[in-house]
KEKE-3310 file (N, C-alpha, C; in steps of 0.2 Angstrom, whole numbers, plus 5000, padded with zeros to 4 digits):
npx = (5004:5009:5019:5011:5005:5017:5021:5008:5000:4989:4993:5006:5010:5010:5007:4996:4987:4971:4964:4956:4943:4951:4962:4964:4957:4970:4978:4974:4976:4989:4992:4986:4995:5007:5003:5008:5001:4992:4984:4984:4979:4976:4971:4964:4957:4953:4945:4945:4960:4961:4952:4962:4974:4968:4965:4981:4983:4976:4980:4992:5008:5016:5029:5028:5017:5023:5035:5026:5019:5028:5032:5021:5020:5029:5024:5012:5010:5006:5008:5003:4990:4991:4988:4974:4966:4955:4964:4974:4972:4973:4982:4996:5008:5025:5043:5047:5036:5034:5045:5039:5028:5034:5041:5029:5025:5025:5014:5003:4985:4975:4966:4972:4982:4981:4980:4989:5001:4998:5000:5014:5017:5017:5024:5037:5035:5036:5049:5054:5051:5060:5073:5076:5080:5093:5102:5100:5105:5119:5127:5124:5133:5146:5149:5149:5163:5171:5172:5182:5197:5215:5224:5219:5212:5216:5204:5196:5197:5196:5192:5188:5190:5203:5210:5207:5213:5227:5233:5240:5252:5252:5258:5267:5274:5272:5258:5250:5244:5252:5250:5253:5244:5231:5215:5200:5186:5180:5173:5159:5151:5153:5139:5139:5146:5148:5146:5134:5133:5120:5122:5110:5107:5094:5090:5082:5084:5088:5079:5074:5084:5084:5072:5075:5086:5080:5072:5083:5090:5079:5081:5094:5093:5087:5097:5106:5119:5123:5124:5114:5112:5102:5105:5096:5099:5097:5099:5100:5101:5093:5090:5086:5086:5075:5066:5067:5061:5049:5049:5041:5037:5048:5053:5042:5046:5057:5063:5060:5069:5075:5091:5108:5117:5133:5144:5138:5131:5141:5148:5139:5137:5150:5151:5146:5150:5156:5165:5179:5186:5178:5165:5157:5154:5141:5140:5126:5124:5124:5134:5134:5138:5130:5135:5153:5165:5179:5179:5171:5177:5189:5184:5181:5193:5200:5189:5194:5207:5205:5200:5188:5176:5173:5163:5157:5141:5134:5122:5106:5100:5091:5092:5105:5122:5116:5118:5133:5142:5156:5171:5171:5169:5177:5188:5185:5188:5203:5205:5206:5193:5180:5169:5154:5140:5126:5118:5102:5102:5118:5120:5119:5129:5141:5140:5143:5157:5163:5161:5169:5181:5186:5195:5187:5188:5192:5181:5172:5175:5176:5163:5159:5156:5158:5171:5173:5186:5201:5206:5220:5234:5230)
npy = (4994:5007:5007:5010:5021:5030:5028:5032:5027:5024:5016:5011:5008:4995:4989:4986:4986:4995:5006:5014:5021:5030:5028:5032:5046:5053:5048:5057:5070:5068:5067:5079:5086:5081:5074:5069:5072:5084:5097:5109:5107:5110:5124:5141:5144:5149:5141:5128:5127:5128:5118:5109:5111:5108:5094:5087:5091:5082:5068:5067:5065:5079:5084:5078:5087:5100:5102:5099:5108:5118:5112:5115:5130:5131:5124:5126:5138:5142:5154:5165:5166:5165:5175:5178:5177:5166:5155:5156:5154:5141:5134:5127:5133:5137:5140:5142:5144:5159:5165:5164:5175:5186:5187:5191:5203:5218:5216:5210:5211:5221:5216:5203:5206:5205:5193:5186:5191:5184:5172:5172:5178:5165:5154:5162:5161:5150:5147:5154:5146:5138:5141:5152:5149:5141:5149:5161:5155:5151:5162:5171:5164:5162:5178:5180:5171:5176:5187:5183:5186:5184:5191:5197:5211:5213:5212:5205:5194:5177:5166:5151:5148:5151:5143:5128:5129:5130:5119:5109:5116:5115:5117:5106:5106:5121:5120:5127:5135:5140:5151:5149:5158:5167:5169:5176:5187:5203:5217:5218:5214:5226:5238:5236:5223:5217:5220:5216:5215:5208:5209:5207:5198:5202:5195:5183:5170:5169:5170:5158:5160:5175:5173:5167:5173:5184:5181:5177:5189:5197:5188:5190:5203:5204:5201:5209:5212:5213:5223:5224:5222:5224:5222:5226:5221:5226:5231:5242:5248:5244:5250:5240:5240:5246:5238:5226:5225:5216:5204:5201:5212:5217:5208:5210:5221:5219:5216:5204:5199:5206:5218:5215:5223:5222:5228:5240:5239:5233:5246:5252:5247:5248:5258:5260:5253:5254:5250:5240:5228:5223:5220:5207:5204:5197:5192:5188:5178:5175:5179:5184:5197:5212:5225:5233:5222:5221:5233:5230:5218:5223:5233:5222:5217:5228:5231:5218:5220:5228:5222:5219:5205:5196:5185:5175:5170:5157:5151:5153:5141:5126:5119:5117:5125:5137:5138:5150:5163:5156:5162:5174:5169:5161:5171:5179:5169:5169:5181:5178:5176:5166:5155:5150:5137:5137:5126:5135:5128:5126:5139:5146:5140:5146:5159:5158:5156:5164:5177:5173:5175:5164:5153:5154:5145:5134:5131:5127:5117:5108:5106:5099:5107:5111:5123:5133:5134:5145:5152:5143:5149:5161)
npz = (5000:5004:4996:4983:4985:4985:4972:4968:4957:4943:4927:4924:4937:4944:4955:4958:4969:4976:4982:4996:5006:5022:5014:5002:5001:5006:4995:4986:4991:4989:4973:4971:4974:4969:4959:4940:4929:4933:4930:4932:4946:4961:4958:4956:4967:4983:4994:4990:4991:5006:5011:5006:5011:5025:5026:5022:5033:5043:5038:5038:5048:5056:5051:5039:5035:5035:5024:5013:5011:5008:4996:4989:4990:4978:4967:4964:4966:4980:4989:4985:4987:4999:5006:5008:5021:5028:5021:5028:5041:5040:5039:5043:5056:5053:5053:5037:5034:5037:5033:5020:5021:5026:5015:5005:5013:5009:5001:5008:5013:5022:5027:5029:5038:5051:5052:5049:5056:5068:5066:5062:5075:5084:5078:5083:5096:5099:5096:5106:5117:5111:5111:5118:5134:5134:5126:5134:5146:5142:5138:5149:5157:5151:5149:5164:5168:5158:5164:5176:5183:5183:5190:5202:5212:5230:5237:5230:5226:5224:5235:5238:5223:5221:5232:5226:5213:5218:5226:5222:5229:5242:5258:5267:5282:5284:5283:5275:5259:5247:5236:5219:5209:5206:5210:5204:5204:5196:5206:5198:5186:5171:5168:5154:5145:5136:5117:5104:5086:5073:5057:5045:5030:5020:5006:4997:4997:5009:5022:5032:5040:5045:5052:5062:5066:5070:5082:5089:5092:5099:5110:5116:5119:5128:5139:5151:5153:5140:5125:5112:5095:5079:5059:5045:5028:5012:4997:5002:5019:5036:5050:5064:5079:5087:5086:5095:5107:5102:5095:5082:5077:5074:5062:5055:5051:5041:5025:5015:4999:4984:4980:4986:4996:5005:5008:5011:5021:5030:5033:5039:5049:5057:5058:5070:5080:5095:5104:5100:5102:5112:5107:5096:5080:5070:5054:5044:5029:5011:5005:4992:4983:4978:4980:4981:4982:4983:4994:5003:5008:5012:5021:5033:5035:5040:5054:5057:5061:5071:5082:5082:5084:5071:5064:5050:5045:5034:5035:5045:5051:5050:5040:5035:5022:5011:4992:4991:4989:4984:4983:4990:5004:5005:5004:5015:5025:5021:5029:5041:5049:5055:5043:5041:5042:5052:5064:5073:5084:5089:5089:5104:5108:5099:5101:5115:5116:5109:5116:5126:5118:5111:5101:5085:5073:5078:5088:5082:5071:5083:5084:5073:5061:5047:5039:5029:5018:5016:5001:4992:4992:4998)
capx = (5000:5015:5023:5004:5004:5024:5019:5002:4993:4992:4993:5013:5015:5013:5007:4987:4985:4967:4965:4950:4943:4957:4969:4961:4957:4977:4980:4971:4978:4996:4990:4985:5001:5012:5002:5013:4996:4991:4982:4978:4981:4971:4968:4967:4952:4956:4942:4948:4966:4960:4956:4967:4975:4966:4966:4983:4985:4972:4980:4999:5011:5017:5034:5027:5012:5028:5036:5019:5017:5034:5032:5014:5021:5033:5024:5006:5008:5001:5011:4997:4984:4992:4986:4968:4963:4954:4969:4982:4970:4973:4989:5002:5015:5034:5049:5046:5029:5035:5048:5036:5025:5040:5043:5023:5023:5020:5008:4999:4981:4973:4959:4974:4988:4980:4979:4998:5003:4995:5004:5020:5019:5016:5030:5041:5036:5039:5055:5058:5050:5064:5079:5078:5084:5098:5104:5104:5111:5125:5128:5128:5139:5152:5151:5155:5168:5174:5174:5187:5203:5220:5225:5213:5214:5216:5197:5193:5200:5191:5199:5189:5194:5212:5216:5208:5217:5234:5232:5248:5258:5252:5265:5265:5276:5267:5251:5247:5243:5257:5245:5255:5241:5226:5209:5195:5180:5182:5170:5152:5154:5151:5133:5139:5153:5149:5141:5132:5128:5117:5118:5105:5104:5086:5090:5075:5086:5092:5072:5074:5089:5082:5066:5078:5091:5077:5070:5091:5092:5076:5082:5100:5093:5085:5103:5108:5127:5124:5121:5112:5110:5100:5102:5095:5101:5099:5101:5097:5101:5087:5092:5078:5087:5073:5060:5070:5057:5044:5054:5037:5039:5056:5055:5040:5051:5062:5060:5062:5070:5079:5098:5113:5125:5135:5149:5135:5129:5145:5149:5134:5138:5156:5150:5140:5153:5159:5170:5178:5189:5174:5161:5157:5149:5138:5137:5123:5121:5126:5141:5132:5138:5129:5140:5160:5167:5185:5180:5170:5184:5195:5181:5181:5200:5200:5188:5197:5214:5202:5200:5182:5178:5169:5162:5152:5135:5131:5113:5109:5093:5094:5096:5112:5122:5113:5123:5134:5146:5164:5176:5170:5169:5186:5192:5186:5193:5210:5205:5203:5186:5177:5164:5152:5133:5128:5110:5101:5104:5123:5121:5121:5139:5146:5142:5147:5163:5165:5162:5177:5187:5190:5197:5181:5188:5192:5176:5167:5179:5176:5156:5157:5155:5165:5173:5175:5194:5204:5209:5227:5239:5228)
capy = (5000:5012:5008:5011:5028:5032:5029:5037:5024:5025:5010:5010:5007:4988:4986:4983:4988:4999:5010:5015:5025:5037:5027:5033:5051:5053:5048:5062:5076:5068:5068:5086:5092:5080:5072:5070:5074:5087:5102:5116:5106:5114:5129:5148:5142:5149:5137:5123:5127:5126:5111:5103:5111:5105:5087:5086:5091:5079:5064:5064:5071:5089:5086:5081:5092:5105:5099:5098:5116:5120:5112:5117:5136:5130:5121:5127:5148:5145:5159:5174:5163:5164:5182:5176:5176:5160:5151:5158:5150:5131:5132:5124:5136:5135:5145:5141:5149:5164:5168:5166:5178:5190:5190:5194:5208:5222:5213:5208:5215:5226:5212:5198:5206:5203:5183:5185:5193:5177:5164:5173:5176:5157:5154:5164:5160:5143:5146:5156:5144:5132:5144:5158:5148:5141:5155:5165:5152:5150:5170:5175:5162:5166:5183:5178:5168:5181:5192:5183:5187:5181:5196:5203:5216:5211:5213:5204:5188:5172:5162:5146:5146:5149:5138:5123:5130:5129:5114:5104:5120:5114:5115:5103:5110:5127:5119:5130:5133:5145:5151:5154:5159:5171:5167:5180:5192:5210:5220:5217:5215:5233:5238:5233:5220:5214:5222:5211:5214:5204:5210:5200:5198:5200:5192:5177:5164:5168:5167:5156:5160:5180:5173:5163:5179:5190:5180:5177:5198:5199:5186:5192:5211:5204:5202:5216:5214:5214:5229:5220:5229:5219:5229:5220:5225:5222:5236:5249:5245:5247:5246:5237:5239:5248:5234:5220:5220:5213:5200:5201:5218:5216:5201:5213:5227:5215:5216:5198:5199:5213:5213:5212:5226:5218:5232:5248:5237:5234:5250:5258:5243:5248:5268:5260:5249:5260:5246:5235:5223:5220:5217:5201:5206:5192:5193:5181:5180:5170:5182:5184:5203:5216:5230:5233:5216:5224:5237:5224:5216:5227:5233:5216:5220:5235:5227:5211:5221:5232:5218:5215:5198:5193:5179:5175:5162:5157:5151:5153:5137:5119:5117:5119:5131:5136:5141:5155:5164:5151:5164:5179:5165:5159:5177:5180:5164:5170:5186:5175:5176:5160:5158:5141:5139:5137:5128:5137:5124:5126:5145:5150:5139:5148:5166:5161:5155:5171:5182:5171:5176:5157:5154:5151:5142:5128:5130:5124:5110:5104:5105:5094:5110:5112:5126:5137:5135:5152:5150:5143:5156:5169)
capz = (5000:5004:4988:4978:4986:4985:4965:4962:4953:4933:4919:4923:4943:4943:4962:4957:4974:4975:4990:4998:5013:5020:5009:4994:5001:5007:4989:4981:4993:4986:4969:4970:4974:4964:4951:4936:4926:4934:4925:4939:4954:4965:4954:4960:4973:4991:4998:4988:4996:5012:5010:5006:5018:5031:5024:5025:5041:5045:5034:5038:5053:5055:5045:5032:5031:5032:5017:5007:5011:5005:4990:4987:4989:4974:4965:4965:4966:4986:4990:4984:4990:5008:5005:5009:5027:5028:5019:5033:5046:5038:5038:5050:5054:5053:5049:5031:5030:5041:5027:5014:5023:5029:5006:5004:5019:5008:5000:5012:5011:5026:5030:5033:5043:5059:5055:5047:5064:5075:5063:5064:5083:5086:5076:5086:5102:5098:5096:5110:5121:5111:5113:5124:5140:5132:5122:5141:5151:5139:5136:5155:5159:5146:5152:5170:5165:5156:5169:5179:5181:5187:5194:5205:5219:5236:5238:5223:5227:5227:5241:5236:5219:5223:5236:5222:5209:5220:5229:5223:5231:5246:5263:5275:5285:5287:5285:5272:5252:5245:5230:5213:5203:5211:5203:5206:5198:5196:5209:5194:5179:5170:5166:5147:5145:5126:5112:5099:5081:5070:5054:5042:5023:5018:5000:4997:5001:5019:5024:5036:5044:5045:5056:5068:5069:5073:5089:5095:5093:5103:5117:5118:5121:5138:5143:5152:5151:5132:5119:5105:5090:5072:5055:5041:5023:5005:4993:5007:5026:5040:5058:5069:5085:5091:5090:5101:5112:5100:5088:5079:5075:5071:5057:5050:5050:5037:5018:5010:4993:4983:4979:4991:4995:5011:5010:5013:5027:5035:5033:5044:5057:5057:5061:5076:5084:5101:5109:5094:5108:5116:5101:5091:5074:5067:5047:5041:5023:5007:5001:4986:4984:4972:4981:4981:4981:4985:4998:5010:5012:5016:5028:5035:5037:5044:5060:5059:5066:5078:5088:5082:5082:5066:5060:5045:5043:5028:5036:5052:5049:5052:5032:5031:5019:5004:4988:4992:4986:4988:4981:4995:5006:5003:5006:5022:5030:5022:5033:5049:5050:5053:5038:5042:5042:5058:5064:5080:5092:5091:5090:5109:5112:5097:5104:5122:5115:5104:5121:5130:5114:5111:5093:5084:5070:5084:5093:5075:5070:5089:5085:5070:5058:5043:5038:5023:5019:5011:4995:4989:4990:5001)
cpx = (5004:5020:5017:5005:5011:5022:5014:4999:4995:4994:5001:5015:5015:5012:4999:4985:4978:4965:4956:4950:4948:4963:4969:4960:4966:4978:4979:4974:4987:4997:4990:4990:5007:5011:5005:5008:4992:4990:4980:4978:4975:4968:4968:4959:4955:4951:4945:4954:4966:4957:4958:4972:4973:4966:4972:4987:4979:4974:4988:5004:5014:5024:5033:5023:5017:5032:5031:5019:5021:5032:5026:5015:5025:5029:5014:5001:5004:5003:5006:4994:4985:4989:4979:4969:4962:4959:4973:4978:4969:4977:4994:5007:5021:5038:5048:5039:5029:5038:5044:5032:5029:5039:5036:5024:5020:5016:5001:4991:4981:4969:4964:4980:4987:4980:4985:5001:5003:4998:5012:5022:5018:5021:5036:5041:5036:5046:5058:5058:5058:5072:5081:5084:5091:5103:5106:5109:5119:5130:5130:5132:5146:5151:5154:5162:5174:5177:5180:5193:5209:5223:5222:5216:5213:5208:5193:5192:5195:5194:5197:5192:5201:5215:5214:5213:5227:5234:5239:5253:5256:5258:5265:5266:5275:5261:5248:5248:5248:5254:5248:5251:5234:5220:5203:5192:5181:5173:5162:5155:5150:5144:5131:5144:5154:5143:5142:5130:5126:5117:5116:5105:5098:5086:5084:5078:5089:5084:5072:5079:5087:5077:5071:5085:5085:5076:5078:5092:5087:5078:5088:5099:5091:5090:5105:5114:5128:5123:5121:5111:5109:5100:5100:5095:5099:5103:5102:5098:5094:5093:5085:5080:5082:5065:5064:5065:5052:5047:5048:5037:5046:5055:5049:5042:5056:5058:5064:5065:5075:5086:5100:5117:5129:5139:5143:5132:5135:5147:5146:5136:5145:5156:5146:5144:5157:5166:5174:5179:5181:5167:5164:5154:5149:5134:5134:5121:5126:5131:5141:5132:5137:5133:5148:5164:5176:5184:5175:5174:5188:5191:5181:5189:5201:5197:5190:5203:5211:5200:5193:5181:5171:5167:5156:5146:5133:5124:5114:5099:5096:5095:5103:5114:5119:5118:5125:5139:5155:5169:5177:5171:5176:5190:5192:5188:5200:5209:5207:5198:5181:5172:5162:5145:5135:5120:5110:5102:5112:5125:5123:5127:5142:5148:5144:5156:5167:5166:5168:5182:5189:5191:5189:5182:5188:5186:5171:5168:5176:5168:5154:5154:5160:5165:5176:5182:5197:5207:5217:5230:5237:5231)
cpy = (5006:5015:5011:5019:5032:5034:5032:5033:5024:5016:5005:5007:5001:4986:4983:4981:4993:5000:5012:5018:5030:5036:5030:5041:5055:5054:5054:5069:5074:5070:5076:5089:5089:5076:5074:5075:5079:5094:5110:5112:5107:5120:5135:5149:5145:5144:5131:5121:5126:5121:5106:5104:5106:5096:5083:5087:5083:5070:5061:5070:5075:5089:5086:5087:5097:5104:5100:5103:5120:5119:5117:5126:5136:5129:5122:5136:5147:5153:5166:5173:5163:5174:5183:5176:5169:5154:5151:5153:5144:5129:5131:5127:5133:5141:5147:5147:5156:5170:5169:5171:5187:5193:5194:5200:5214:5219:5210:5211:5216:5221:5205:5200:5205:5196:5181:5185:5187:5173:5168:5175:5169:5155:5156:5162:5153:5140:5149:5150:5137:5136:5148:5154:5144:5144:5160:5160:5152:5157:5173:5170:5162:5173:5184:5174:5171:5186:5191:5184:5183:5185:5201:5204:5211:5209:5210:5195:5182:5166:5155:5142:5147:5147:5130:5123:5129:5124:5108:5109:5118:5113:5113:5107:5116:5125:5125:5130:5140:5143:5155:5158:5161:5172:5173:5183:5198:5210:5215:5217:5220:5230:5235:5233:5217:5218:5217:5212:5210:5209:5204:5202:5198:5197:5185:5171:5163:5167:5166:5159:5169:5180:5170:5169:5185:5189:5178:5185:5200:5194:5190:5199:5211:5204:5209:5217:5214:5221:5224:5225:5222:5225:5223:5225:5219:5226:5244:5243:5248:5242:5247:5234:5242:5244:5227:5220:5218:5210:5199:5206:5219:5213:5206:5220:5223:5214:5209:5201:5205:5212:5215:5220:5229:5226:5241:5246:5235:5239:5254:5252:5246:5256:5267:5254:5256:5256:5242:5228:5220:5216:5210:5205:5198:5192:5187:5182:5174:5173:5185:5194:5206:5223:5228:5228:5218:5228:5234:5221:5220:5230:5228:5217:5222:5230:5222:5215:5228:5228:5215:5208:5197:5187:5181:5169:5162:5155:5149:5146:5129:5115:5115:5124:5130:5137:5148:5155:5162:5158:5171:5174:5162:5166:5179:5176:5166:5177:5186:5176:5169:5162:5149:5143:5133:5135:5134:5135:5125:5135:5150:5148:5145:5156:5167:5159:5160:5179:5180:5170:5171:5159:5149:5147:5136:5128:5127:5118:5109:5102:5100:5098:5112:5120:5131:5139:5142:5145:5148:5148:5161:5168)
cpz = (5000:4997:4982:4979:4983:4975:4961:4960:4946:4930:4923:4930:4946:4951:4961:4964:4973:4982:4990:5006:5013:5017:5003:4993:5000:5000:4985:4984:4990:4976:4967:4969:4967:4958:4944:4928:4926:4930:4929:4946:4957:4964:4957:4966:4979:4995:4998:4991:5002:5013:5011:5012:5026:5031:5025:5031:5046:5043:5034:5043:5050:5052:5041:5029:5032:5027:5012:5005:5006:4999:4985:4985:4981:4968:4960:4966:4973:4990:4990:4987:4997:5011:5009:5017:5030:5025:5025:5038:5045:5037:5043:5050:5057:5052:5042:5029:5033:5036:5022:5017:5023:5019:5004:5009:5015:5003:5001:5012:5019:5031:5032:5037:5050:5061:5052:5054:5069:5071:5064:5070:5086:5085:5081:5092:5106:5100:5101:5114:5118:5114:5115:5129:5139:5132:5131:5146:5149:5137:5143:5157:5157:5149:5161:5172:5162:5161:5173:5177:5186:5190:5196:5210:5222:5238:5233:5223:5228:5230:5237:5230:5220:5224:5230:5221:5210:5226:5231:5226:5238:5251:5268:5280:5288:5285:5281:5264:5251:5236:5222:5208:5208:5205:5207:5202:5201:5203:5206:5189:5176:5169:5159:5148:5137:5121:5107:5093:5076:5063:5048:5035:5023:5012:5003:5000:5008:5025:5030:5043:5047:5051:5062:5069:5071:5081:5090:5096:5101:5112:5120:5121:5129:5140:5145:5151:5145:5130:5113:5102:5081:5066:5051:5034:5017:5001:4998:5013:5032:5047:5061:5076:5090:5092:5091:5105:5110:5096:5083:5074:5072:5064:5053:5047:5041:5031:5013:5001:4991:4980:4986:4990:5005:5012:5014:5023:5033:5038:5040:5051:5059:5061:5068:5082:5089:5103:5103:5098:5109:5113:5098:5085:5069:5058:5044:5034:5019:5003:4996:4984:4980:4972:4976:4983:4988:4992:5004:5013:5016:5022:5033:5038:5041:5052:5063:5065:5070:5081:5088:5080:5077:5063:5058:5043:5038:5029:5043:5051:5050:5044:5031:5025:5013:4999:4989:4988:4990:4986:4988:5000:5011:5006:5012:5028:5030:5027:5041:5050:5047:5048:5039:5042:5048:5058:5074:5085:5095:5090:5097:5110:5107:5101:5110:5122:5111:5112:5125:5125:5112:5103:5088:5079:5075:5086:5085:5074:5076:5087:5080:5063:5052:5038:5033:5022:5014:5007:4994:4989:4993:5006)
residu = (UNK:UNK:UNK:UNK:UNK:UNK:UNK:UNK:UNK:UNK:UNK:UNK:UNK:UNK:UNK:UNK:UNK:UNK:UNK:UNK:UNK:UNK:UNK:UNK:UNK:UNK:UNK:UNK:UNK:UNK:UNK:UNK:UNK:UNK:UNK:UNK:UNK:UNK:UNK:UNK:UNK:UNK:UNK:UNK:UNK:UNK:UNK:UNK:UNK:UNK:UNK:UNK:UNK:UNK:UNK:UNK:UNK:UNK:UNK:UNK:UNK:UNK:UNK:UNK:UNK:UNK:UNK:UNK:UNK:UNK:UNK:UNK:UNK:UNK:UNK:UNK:UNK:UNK:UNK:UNK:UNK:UNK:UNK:UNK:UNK:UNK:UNK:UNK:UNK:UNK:UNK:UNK:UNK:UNK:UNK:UNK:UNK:UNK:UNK:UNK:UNK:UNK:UNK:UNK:UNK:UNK:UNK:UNK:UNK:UNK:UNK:UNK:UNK:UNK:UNK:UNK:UNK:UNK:UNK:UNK:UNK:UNK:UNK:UNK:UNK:UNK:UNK:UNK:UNK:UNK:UNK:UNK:UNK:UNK:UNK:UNK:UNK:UNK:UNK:UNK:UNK:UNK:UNK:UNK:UNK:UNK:UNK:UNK:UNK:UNK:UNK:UNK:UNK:UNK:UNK:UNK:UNK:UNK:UNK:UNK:UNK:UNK:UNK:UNK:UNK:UNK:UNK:UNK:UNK:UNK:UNK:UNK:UNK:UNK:UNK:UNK:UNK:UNK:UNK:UNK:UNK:UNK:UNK:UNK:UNK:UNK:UNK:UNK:UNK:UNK:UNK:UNK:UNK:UNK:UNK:UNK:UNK:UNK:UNK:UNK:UNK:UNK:UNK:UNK:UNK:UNK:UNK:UNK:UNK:UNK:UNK:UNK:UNK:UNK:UNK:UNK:UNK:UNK:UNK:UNK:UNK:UNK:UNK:UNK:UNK:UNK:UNK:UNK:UNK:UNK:UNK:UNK:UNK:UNK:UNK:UNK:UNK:UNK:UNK:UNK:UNK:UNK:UNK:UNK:UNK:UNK:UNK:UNK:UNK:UNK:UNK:UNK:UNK:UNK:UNK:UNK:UNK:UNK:UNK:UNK:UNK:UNK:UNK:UNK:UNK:UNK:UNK:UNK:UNK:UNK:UNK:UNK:UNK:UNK:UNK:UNK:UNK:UNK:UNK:UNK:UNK:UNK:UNK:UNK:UNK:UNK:UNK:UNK:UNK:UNK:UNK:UNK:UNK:UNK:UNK:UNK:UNK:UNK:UNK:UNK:UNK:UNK:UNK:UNK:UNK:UNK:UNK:UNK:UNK:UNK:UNK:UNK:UNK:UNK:UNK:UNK:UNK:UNK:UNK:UNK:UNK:UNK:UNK:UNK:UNK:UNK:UNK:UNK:UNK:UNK:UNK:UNK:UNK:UNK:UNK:UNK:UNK:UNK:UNK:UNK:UNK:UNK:UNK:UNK:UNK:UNK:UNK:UNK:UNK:UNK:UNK:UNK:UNK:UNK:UNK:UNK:UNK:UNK:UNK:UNK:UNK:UNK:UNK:UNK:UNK:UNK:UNK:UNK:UNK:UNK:UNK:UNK:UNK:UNK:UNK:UNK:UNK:UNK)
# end
């Protein structure tokens, strides 16, 4: 029966299997999308679409009915029709339908933005509920780890860590720990101890990775020892640091599609960095540059030897990398600037391993991520 279905049916698929009941229905919602003979599918019906919608949500679990959707956005022109009201609410949301959403936004009509709004906050708060506590556990404790030092004031000192840590200096004889090495934490750690930016390709193919860096921008900004900052660029840059406390508002502040010009975007982050030592700046994008080829680099340069610690995602999505651009790619590794697609899940280690300065090409290799190697001879 598996195999009947996997086939379709037709003269040619040799199972002479005949379906019935919800094997028979199933079949026709599969048919719809991928019937080879297909003439109009489902055709330019919103009811129709809904549906089917609703059938297969009704007729096979929530990965595939996300799959289906996906293709069905491809394959089927559902994309406009998500436009409808009544359609939005048949739809099982995900990342996937958020970005295509985010690419419609001004599209959107007046009578469906309030049932766009409630699919892409569910969305979101899905994902917080997945990575928020993480993402902070992981980020203040890299910043207090950060904070200590090995040479703290007399008032600073942390007894129990530095008798461990000198334990073999032990003196019988005086019955006591002669402490070559003095472990302690400053007074607080300042009011801001790291600034963070997110800047984000809006380009069609980063989608995903756009809606899962918008809610890390809005968690990260609850940290108080951070300064978070998101800009999100195509041809023209927008900074949307000032809706962090709504990642809803933030992700529709964001314009899917467009071209690419990384260098005008670095440019305006590079005029907004205060501390460089103590910034990370996070470039998520596929390299794919419509700007000055030459003078991003050299920008990437320039902040490489101010201390700012850059690294590049080519997606920040549990996809893996899309097609980017290898030669830009290539150049910024030869810059020292890790360049690797990166999912969610292993997002908070990278950035608490980027606050503790570690060498983030190691921190990758160790995670089992592979890493965009410079070019020959750079």
């Amino acid at each position: 029966m598996r195999w009947r279905l996997i086939l379709g049916g037709g003269e040619a698929e040799g199972t002479g299997v005949e379906l019935s009941g919800v094997d028979l229905k199933r079949d026709a919602t599969l048919d719809a999308l991928y019937g080879e003979e297909r003439k109009g599918g489902l055709g330019g019906s919103s009811p129709r679409v809904a549906r089917w919608l609703g059938d297969i949500r009704g007729y096979f679990p929530a990965p595939v009915v996300q799959v289906m959707q996906r293709d069905a956005m491809e394959r089927l022109g559902l994309r406009q029709l998500l436009l409808e009201p009544e359609l939005l609410e048949s739809v099982q949301p995900d990342v996937h339908l958020v970005g295509a959403l985010l690419s419609l936004n001004q599209a959107i009509p007046e009578r469906s933005r309030e049932t766009a709004r409630a699919v892409v906050r569910t969305v979101v708060e899905e994902l917080e509920r997945r990575l928020a506590q993480p993402t902070r556990q992981a980020v203040s404790g890299a910043l207090h780890r950060a904070g200590r030092t090995s040479r703290p004031r007399a008032g600073d000192i942390d007894w129990n860590r530095t008798i461990l840590a000198n334990l073999r200096h032990y003196q019988p004889e005086h019955r006591t720990v002669v402490p070559e090495r003095l472990v302690g934490y400053g007074r607080r750690l300042p009011q801001v101890s790291r600034e963070v930016v997110l800047c984000l390709d809006q380009s069609g193919s980063m989608a995903s990775s756009v809606v899962y860096a918008g809610v890390f921008g809005a968690v990260l900004a609850s940290v108080r020892s951070l300064r978070t900052q998101v800009v999100a660029f195509d041809t023209a840059v927008v900074d949307l640091t000032e809706a962090l406390t709504d990642p809803v508002e933030l992700l529709f502040g964001v314009q899917l599609g467009g071209g690419t010009d990384i260098n005008a975007a670095l440019a305006y982050c590079q005029g907004r960095i205060d501390n460089p030592r103590d910034t990370i700046l996070v470039l998520v994008t596929d390299l794919f540059e419509g700007g000055d080829e030459e003078e991003m680099l050299r920008r990437v340069q320039a902040m490489v030897a101010s201390e700012v610690q850059v690294v590049c995602l080519l997606a920040l999505s549990d996809e893996g990398a899309p097609a980017y651009d290898h030669d830009n790619a290539a150049a910024l590794a030869a810059l020292g600037v890790p360049t690797f697609a990166c999912t969610p899940d292993q997002f908070p280690g990278l950035l608490a391993a980027a606050i503790q300065r570690e060498d983030l090409a190691g921190w990758a290799t160790g995670n089992g991520i592979v890493l965009t190697a410079p070019e020959e001879g750079g």
